[in-house]
Structures are given as C-alpha cells and as structure tokens.
C-alpha positions, -999 to 999 in steps of 0.1 A, spaced: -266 416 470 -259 380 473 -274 352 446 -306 337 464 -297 302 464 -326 275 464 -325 249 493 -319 210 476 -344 186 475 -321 150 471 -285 144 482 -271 115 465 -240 100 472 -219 76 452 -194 64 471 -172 44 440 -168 77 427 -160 96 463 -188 116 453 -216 136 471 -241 155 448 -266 184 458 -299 180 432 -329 205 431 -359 196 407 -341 171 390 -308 190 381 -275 185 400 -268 221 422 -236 215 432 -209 184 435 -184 177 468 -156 154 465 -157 130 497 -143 109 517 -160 77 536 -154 53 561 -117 32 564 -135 3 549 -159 15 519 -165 -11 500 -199 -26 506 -228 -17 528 -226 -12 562 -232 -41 584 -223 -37 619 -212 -13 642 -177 -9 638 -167 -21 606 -154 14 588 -182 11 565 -204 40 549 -239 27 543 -260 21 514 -296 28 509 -323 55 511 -323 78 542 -333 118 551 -313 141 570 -328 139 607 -306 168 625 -277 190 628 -247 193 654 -234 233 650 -209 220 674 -193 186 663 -159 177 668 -161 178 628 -168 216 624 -205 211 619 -223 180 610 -257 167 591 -270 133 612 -282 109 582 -311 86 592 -290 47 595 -299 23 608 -332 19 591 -357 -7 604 -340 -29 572 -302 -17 586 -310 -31 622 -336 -64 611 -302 -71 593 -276 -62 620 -298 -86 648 -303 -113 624 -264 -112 621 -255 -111 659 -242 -74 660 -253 -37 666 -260 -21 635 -241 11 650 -251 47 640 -247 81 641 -236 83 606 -230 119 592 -222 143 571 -195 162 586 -165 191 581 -127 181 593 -118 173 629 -113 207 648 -74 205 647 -71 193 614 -92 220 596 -57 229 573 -61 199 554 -86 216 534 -92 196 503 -66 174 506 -84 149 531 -102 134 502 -71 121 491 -81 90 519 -107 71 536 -106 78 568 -136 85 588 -159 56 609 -180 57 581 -194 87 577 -192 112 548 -163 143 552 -163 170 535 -140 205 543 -153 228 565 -161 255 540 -182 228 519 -202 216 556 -212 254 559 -225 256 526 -241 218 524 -256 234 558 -273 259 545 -284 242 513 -297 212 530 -326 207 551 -340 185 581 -364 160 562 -339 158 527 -338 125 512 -306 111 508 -291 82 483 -263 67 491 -248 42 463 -220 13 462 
C-alpha cells in the first residue's frame, strides 16, 4: 500500500535560486529544481518580455493535455499586474504556468533546468508535473520571489 501523501497548502517559488518548493503546515514537502522564462531577472512586465512574474497568486486550473505534458495555470496578471501593464502602454500577457517538457522533448528529463528557456512560465520534467499534480490543488496560494 502506497504512503498517503497530504495535498500542499503554499507553493513558493524562488526564482534566483531556480527553485520551486511544495510546503504543508509550515514545513517544506518536497523541492523541484526549475527553469523560468528566457529573461528572469525581474518581474514581469509586459506580454512578451521572457519574464516569470513576481508576487502572490493561487493555482486557478489545470490543462491534462498541454503541449507541456500537463500544466498548472497560475493566477497573472493580477488587478496590480495589469493597472501596471496599461499604465505602461502594453498587455500584461498571461497564461503563465506550471508546466512538464514540450511533448517531443520529454528525454531531456532533468537536464532542461540546466537553462531558461520557457515564455515565462515555470518547467519542471514530466514526472515532477505528475506528482506537483497531484499534490497541488485548484485554490493553492503561490509565492513567487526575485
């Protein structure tokens, strides 16, 4: 019989350390080494830019069938995100995730977080998506750090 695993209650990610963290009642569950968006540093600003964001948000919903393997939509743009993005002249862009490998390029296994190389979302393999998944539900607060 398998160990009964207890669903997370905060994800936080630090994105300096190209790290994504799984806590449940105040003790760190499990740790993913990541990779983020072609241009990291900083907070998101605009549709576009290769930027991961920065801020609070929740999971919102789930794609069983992304071009990623699977994938965990992450609440950006917040009402701060897009006041920002308009006051700047640009679309605050969106669907930001946390997402598996690209179908064809599942092999790389652990070896994609050797790079930045996503839109700005958060990649992780495809055997960690299953199990963040299943550890993480709808509603889940998320941190995301410089």
């Amino acid at each position: 019989m398998g160990r009964i695993r207890p669903r997370v209650d905060r994800v936080l990610v630090e994105k300096r350390a190209r790290r994504l963290t799984l806590w449940f009642a105040g003790h760190p569950v499990r740790e993913f080494r990541i990779s983020l968006g072609s241009d990291p540093v900083g907070p998101k600003r605009r549709a576009g830019d290769g930027r991961t964001p920065e801020g609070q948000y929740w999971i919102v919903g789930r794609n069983p069938g992304s071009r990623y393997h699977r994938s965990l939509h992450i609440s950006y743009p917040s009402p701060s995100d897009q006041l920002a993005a308009m006051r700047a002249g640009h679309p605050p862009g969106g669907s930001i995730m946390i997402h598996g490998l690209p179908r064809e390029a599942g092999w790389v296994g652990k070896h994609h977080a050797g790079f930045d190389w996503t839109r700005g979302c958060i990649a992780v393999t495809n055997e960690e998506i299953d199990e963040i998944w299943e550890l993480v539900a709808d509603g889940t607060p998320i941190e995301i750090r410089p």
